[in-house]
NUTOR-467441 format. One record per residue (C-alpha): x, y, z; residue in one letter. Coordinates in steps of 0.2 Angstrom, whole numbers, padded with zeros to 4 digits, always signed. Each point is the difference from the previous one (the first is absolute). Layout:
residues N
XYZa;...
***
This chain:
residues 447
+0770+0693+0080x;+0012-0015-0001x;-0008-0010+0015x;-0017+0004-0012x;+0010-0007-0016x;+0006-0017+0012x;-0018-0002+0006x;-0009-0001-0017x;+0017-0011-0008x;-0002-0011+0016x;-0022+0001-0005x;+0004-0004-0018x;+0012-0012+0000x;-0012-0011+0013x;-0014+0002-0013x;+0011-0006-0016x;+0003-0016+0012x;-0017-0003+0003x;-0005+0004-0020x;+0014-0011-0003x;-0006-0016+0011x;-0019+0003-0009x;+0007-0001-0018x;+0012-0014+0003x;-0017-0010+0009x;-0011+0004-0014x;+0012+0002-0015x;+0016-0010+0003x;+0004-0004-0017x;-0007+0017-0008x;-0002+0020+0003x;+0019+0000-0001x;+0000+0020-0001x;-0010+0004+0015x;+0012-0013+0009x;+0015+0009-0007x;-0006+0017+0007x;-0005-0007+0016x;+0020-0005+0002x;+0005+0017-0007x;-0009+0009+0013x;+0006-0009+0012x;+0017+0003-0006x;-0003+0017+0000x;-0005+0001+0015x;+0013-0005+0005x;+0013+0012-0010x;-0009+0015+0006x;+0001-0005+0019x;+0019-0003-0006x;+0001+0019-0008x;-0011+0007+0015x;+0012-0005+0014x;+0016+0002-0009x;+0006-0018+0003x;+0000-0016-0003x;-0017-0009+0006x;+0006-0019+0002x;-0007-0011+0014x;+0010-0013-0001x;-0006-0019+0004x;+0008-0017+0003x;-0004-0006-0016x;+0007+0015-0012x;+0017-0012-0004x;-0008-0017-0002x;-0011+0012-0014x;+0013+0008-0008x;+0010-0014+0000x;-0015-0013-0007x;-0003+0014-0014x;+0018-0002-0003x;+0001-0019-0002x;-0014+0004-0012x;+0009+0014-0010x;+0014-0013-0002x;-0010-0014-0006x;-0010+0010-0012x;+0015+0007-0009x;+0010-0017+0002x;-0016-0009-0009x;-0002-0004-0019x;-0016+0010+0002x;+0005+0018+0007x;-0014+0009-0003x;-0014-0010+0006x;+0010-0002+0016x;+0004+0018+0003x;-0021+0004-0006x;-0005-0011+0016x;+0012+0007+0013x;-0003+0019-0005x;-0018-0001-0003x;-0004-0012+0014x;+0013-0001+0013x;+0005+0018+0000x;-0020+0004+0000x;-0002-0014+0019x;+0017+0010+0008x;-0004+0017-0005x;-0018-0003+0008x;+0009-0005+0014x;+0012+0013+0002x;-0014+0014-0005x;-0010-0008+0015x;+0015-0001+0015x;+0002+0020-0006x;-0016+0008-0003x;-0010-0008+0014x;+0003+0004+0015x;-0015+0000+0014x;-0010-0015+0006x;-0016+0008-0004x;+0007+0000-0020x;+0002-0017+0002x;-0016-0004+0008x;-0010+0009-0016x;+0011-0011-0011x;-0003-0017+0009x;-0019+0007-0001x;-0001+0002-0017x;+0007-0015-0006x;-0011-0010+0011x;-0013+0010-0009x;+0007-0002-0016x;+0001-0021+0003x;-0018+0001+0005x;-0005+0007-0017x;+0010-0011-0009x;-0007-0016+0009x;-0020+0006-0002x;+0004+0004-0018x;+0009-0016+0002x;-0016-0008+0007x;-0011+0006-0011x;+0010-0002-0017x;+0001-0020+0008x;-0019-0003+0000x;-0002+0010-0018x;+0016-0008-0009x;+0006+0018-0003x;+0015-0002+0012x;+0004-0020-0001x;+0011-0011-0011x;+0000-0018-0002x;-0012-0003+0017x;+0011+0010+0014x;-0002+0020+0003x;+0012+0012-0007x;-0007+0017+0004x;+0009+0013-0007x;+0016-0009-0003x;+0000-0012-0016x;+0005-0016+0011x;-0006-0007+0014x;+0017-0003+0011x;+0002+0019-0002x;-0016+0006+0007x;+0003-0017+0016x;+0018+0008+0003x;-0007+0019+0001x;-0012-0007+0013x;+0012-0009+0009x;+0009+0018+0002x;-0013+0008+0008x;-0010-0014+0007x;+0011-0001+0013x;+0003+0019+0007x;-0020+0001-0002x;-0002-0011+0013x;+0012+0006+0011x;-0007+0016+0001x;-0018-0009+0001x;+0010-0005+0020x;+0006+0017+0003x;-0015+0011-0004x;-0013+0002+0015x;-0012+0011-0012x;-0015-0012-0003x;-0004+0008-0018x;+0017-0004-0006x;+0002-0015+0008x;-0015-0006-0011x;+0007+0009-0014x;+0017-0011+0002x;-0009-0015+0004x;-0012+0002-0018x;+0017+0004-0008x;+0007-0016+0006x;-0014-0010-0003x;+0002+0007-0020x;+0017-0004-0001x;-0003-0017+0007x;-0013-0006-0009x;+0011+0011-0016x;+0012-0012+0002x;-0008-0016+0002x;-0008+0005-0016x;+0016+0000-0009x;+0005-0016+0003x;+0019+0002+0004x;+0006-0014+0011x;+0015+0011+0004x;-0009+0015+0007x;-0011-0012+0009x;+0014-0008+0009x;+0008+0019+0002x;-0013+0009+0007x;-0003-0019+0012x;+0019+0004+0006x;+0000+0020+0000x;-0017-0003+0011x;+0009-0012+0012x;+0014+0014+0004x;-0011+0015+0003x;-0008-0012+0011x;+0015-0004+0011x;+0006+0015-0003x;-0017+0009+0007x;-0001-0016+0011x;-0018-0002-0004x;-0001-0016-0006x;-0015-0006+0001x;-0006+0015-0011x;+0012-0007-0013x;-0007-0016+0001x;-0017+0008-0001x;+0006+0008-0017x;+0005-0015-0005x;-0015-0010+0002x;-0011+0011-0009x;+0010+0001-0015x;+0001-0018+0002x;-0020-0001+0001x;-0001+0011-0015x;+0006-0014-0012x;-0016-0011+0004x;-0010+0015-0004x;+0009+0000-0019x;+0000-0010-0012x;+0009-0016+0001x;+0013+0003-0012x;+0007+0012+0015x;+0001-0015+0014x;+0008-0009-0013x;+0012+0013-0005x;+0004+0002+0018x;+0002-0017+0004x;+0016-0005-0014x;+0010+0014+0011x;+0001-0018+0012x;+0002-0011-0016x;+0022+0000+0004x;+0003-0015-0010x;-0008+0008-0015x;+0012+0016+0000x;+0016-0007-0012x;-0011-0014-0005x;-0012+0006-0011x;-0004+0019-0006x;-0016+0000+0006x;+0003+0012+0014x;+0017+0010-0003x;-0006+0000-0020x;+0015+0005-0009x;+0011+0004+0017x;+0012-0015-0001x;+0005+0002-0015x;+0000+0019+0000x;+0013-0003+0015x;+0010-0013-0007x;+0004+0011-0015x;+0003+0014+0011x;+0016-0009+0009x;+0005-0008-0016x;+0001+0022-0004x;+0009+0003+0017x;+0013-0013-0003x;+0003+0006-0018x;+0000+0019+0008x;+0005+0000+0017x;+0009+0016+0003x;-0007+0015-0009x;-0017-0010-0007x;-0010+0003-0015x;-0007+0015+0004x;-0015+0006+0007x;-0013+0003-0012x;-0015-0012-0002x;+0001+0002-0018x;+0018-0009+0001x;-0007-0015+0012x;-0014-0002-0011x;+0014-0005-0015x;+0011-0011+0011x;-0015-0008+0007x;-0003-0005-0017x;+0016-0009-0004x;+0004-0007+0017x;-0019-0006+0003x;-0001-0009-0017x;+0020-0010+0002x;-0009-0006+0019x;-0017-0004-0008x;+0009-0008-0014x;+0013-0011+0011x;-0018-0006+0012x;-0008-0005-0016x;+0016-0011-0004x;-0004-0007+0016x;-0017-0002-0001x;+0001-0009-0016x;+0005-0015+0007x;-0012-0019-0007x;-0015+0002+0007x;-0009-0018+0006x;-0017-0005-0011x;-0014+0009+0007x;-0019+0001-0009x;-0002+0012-0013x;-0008+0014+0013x;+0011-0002+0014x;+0016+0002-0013x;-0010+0015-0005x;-0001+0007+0015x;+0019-0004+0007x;+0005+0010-0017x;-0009+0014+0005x;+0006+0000+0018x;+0019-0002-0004x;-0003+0014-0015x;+0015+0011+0002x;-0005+0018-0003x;+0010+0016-0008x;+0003+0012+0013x;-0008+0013+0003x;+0008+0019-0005x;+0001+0004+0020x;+0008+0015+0007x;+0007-0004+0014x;+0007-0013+0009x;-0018-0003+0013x;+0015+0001+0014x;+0006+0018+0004x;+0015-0004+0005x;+0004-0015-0012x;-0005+0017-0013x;+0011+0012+0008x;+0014-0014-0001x;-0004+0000-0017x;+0000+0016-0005x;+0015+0009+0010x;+0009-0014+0006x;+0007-0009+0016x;+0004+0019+0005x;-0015+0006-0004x;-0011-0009+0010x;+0012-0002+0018x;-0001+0021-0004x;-0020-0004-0001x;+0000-0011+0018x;+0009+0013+0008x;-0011+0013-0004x;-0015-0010+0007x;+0010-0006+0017x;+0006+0019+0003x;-0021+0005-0002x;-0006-0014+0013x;+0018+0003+0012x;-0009+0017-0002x;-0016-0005+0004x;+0009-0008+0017x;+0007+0013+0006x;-0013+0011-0001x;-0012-0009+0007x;+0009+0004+0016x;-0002+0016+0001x;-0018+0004-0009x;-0011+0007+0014x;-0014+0005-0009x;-0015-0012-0001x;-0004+0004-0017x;+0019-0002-0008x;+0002-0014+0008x;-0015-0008-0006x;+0004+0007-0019x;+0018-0008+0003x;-0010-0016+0002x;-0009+0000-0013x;+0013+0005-0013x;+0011-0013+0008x;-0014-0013-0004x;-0002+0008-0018x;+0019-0004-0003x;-0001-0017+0006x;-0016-0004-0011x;+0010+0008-0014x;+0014-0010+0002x;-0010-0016+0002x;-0005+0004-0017x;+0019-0001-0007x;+0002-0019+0001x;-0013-0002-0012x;-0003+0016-0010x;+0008+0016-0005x;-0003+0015+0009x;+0015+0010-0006x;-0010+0010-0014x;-0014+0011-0004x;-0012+0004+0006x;+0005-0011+0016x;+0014+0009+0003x;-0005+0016+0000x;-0012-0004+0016x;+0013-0008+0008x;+0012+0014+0002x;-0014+0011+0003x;+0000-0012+0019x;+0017+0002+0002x;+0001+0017+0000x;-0014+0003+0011x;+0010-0013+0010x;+0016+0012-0001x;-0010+0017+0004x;-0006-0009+0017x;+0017-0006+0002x;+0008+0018-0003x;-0013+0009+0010x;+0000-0009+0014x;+0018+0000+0009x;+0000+0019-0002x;-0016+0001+0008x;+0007-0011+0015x;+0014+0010+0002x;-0011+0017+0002x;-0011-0008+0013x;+0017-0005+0009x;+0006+0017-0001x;-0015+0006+0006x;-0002-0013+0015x;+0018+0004+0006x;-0004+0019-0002x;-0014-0001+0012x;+0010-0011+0011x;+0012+0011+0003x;-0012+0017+0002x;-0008-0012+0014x;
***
């Protein structure tokens, strides 16, 4: 009876996941109940394997102290800032929600086969999201201010969900001999690239360009890379011009800190994030978005109002239109009521301190030292080609950091998704090579 209860927990706790992935794809910013009893089931799941087997079910991983111990610098900075309960509302409702998912995920899934039907149905769910995506492009239902947005209310969050599962797609697309779902992947990745071309994010461009490059070493299939490459490359002459162009200030260097026609608001954005750090290097100001957005306000407009002292210098006699013109070019803006800091880890800084964000950089070492070492043992053809994908997906994700915020919803949420896939092959496997040993030596000695 208890092996019966197990199976069905170990059954429904793989189908909240799945449910969970859909809703977060198609309603990242709503259905917030269904979300919530997605995470109780698999909680509960959880519980009752705990209450069947008389013990406590905890697999542990390399990363469970960097977690507890970023969750704590959080704790700390929340209660140490002016604004206590916004802080403490971001870590229990979002940071509590990406660990538990985790933890849930290393301790209620347990086969490779469970994997596999997860990694299936989000590839499914992305394609879904991506037609809609397609479709909602070319009938204005799902597009804002000229780039696609699909289901997500911008269009950096739709490039960065691609440039999750972009990658592991097409590592799966090199492992897979079947012909039907090798079309299938190669159809999927054509939606996602063409997705996120559409979007116009320089940053996922240039992430999926590097996360490409390392499944091609990695795979040492280069020329296939190259291939890729090229006919996403050929896809800009197809489009519209405005996309060549867009592509082509990635090369424009001299106009990063010049001008604000390519990082927009960035600069100053990152500016007034140090002048935060300096003024809170310990403990931070907290993590809440709500808290940055008030800061930002105050240290954003003190820069903007020391550059306009600068800018105000005696300008030489010029005709009436080109004056008009220079005072419109050296205009200083108010800034803008951002969230975050466009940097994750000028953000994290921010938020919970110096402490906070070395706890943040160990975390993400101990994942890829993980990755490293388990790439030495990983046999099986599949695993190691999932290992390479989700290894890509974390690069192109942490491209992303240097010029964007990842650390949040929805974003988030997909992300620890991948790493604890990454931690159930990493758990499964070692135990798996020590039985085939056992078994090998076995049979050694009956010979």
């Amino acid at each position: 009876m208890n092996k019966h209860i197990v199976t069905y927990t170990d059954q429904i706790s793989e189908y909240a996941f799945i449910a969970y992935f859909f809703i977060h794809s198609f309603f990242p910013f709503g259905a917030e109940i269904i979300k919530l009893l997605c995470l109780l089931t698999m909680i509960g799941c959880w519980v009752t394997r705990i209450k069947i087997e008389k013990k406590v079910l905890f697999n542990r991983t390399a990363i469970d102290i960097p977690i507890l111990s970023y969750l704590l610098c959080s704790m700390i900075a929340s209660f140490h800032s002016v604004h206590i309960k916004s802080n403490l509302e971001t870590v229990l409702h979002e940071y509590f929600q990406y660990f538990i998912i985790f933890f849930c995920m290393v301790n209620t899934i347990h086969s490779t086969e469970q994997v596999k039907r997860i990694v299936k149905a989000m590839l499914i769910t992305c394609a879904l999201v991506c037609a809609y995506g397609l479709y909602g492009y070319y009938t204005g239902l799902a597009i804002n201010a000229g780039r696609l947005v699909a289901t997500f209310e911008y269009h950096s969050k739709m490039a960065r969900y691609i440039s999750l599962l972009l990658p592991i797609t097409v590592c799966l697309l090199f492992w897979y001999k079947n012909i039907l779902i090798r079309l299938s992947l190669a159809l999927l990745a054509s939606m996602c690239s063409f997705s996120l071309i559409l979007t116009m994010n320089r940053t996922s461009w240039m992430a999926i360009l590097v996360s490409m490059f390392f499944i091609g070493f990695a795979f040492k299939k280069k020329l296939l890379m190259l291939i890729f490459v090229g006919v996403c490359s050929i896809c800009f002459f197809f489009l519209p011009s405005k996309f060549f162009a867009h592509a082509k200030t990635i090369t424009q260097i001299n106009k990063y800190f010049t001008t604000e026609e390519i990082l927009g608001e960035r600069v100053l954005c990152w500016k007034a994030s140090i002048s935060m750090i300096r003024d809170h290097p310990l403990l931070g100001i907290g993590p809440s978005s709500r808290v940055f957005r008030n800061a930002y306000q105050q240290y954003g407009q003190k820069i903007r109002d020391a550059e306009k002292q600068t800018k105000n210098e005696p300008i030489p006699t010029q005709p009436k239109k080109k004056k008009k013109k220079a005072k419109e070019k050296n205009k200083i803006k108010m800034p803008d009521r951002l969230s975050n800091a466009h940097n994750d880890f000028l953000n994290i800084c921010v938020g919970t301190g110096v402490m906070g964000l070395l706890t943040f950089l160990w975390m993400f070492t101990t994942i890829f030292y993980a990755i490293t070492k388990a790439w030495r043992y990983l046999n099986v053809e599949y695993e190691k080609a999932l290992l390479i994908g989700i290894t890509a997906s974390l690069i192109s994700i942490l491209s992303h950091s240097f010029t964007d915020c990842v650390w949040g919803k929805p974003d988030t949420v997909f992300l620890w998704y991948i790493i604890g896939i990454l931690f159930v092959l990493i758990r499964n496997r070692p135990n798996h090579n020590q039985t085939s040993s056992l078994q090998k030596q076995s049979q050694y000695n009956g010979l």
